[in-house]
Biopython code that builds the backbone (N, CA, C, O; Angstrom):
import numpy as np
from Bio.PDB.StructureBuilder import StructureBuilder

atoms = [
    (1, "UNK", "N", (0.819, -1.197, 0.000)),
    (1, "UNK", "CA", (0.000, 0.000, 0.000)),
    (1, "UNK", "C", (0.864, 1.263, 0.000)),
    (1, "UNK", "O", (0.622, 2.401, -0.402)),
    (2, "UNK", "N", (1.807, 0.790, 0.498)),
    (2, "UNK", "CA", (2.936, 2.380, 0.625)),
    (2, "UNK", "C", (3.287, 3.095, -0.871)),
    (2, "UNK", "O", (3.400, 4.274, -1.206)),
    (3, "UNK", "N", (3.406, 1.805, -1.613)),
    (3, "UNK", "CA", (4.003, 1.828, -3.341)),
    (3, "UNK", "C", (2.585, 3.468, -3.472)),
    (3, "UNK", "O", (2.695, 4.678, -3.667)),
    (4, "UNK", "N", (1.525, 2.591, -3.249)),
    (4, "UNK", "CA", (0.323, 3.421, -3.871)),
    (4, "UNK", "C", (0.598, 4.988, -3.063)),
    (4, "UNK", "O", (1.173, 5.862, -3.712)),
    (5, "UNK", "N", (0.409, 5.110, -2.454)),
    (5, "UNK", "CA", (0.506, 6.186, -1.534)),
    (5, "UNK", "C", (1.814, 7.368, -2.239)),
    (5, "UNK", "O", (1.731, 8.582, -2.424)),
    (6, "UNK", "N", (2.801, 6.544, -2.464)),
    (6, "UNK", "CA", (3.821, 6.893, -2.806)),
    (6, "UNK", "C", (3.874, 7.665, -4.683)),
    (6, "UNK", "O", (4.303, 8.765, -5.029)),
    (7, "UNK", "N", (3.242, 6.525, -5.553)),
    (7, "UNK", "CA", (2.947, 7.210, -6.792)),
    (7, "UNK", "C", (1.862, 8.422, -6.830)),
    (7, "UNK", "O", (1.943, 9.433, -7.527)),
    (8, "UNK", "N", (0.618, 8.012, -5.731)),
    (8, "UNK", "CA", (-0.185, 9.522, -5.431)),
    (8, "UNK", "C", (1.072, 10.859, -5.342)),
    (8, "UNK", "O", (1.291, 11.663, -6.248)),
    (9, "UNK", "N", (1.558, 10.825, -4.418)),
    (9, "UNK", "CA", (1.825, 12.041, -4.108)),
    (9, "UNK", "C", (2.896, 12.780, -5.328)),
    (9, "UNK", "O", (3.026, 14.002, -5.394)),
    (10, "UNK", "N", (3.591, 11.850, -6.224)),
    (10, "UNK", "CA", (4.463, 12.110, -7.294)),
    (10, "UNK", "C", (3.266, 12.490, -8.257)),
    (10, "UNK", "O", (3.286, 13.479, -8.991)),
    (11, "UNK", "N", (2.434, 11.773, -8.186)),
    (11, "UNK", "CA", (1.257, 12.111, -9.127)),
    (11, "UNK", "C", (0.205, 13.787, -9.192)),
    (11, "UNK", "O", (-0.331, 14.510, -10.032)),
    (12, "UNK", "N", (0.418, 13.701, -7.616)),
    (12, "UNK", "CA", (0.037, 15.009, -7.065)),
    (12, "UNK", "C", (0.801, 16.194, -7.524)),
    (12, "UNK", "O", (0.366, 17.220, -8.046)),
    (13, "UNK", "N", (2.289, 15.792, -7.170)),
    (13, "UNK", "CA", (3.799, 16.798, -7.266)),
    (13, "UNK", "C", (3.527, 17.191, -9.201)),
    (13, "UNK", "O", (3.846, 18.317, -9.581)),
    (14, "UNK", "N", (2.980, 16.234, -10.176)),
    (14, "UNK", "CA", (3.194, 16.059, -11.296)),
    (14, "UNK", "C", (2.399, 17.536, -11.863)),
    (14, "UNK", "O", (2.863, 18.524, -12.433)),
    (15, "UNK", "N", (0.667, 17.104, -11.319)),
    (15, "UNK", "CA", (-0.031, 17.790, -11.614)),
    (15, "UNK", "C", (-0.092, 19.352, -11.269)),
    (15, "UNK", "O", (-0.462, 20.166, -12.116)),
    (16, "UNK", "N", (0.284, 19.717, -9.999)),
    (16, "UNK", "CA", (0.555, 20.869, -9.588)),
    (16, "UNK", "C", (1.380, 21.488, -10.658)),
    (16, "UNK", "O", (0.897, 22.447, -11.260)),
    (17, "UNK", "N", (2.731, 20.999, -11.011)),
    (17, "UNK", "CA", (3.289, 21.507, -12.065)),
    (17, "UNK", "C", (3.024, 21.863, -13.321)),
    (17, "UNK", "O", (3.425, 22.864, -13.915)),
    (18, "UNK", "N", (1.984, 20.572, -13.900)),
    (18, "UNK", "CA", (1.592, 21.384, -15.017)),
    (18, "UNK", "C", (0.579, 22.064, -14.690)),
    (18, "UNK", "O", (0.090, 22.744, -15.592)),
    (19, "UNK", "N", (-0.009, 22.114, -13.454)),
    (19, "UNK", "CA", (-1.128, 23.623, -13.279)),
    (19, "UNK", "C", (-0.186, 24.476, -13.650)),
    (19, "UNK", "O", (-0.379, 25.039, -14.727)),
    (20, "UNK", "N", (1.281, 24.864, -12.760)),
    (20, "UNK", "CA", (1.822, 25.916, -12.814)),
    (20, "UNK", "C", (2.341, 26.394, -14.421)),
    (20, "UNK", "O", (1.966, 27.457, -14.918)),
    (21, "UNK", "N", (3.280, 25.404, -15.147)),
    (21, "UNK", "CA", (3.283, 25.802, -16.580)),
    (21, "UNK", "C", (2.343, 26.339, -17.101)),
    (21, "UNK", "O", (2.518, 27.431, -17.641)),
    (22, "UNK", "N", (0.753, 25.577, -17.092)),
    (22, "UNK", "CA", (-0.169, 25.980, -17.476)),
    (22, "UNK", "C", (-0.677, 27.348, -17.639)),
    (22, "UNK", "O", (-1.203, 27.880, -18.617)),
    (23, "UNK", "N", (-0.384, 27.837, -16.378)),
    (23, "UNK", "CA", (-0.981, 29.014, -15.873)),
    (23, "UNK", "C", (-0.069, 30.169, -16.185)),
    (23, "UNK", "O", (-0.438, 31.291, -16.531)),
    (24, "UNK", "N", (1.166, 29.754, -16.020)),
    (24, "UNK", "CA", (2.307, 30.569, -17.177)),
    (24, "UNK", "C", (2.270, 31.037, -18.156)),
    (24, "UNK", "O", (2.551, 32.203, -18.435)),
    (25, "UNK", "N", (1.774, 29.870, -19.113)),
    (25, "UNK", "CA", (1.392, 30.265, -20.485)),
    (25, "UNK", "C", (0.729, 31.217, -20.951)),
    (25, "UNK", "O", (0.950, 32.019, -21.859)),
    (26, "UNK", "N", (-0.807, 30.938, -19.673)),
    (26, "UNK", "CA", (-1.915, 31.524, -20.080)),
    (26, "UNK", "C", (-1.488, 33.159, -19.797)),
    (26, "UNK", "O", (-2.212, 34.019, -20.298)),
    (27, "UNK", "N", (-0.267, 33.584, -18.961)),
    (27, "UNK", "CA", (-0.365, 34.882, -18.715)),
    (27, "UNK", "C", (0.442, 35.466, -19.746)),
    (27, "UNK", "O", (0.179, 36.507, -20.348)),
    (28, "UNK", "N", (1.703, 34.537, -19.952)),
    (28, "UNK", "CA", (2.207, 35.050, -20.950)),
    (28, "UNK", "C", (1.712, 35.491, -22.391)),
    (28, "UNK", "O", (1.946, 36.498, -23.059)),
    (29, "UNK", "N", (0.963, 34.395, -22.615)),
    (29, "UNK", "CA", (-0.257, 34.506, -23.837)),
    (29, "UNK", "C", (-0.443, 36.048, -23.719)),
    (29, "UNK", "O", (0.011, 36.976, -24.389)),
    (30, "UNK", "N", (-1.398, 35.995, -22.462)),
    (30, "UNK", "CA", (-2.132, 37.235, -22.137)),
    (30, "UNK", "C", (-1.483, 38.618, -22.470)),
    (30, "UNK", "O", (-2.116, 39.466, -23.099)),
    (31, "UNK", "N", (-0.115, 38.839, -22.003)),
    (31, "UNK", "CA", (1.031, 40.039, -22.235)),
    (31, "UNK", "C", (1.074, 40.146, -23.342)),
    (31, "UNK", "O", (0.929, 41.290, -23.772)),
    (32, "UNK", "N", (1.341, 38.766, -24.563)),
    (32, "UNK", "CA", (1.571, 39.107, -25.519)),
    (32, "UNK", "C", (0.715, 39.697, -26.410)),
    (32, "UNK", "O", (1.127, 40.543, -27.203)),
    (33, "UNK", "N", (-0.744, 39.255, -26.362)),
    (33, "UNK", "CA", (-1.743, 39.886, -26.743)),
    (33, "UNK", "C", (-2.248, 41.497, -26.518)),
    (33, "UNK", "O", (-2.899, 42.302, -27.185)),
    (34, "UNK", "N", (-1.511, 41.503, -25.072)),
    (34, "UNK", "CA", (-2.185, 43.222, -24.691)),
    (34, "UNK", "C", (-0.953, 43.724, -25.490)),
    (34, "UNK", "O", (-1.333, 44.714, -26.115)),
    (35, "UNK", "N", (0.182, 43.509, -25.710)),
    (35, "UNK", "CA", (1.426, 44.527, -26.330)),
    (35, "UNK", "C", (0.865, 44.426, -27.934)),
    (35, "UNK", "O", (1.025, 45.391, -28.682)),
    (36, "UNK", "N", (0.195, 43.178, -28.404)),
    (36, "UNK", "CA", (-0.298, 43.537, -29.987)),
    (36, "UNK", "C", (-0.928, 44.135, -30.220)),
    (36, "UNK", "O", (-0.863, 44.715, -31.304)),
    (37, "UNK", "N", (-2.403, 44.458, -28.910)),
    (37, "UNK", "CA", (-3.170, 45.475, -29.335)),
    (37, "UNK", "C", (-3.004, 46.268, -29.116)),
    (37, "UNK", "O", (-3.430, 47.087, -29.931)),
    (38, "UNK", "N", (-2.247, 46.872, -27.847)),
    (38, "UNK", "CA", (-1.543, 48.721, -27.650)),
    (38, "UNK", "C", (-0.896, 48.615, -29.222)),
    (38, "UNK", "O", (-1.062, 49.576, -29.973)),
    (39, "UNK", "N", (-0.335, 47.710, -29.579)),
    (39, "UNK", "CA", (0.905, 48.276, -31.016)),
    (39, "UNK", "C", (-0.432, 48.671, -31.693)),
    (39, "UNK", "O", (-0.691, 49.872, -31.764)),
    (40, "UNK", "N", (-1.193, 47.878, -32.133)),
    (40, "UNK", "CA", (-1.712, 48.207, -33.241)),
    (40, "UNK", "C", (-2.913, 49.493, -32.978)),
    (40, "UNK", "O", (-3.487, 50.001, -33.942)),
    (41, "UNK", "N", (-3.183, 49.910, -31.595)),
    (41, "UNK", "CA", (-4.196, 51.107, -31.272)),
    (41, "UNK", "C", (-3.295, 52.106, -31.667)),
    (41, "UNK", "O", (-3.698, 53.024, -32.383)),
    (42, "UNK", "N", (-1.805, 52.033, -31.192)),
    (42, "UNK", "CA", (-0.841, 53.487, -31.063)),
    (42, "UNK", "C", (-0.609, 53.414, -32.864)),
    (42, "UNK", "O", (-0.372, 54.541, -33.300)),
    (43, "UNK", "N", (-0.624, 52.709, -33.573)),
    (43, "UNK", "CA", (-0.511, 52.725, -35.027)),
    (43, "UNK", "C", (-1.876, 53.129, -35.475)),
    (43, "UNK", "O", (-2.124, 53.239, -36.676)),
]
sb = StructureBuilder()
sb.init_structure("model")
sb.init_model(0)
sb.init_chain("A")
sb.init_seg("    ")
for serial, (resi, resn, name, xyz) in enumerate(atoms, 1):
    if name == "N":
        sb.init_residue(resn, " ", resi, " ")
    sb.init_atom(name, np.array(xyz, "f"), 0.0, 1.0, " ", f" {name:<3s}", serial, name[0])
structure = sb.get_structure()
């Protein structure tokens, strides 16, 4: 039972991470989008 216990929490450690990439992306996305539309309002 320990095995199990043991792949949970790596499994846990796994997912948190790609929340965090995830959520990276989405902001970075986000920046890049607000700097295309200031470019293209100030043009």
């Amino acid at each position: 039972m320990s095995s199990v216990i043991h792949i949970d929490k790596e499994y846990q450690q796994w997912i948190k991470e790609l929340s965090k990439r995830f959520r990276r992306s989405q902001i970075k996305a986000s920046v890049k989008v607000n700097q295309e539309m200031l470019t293209f309002y100030w043009d």
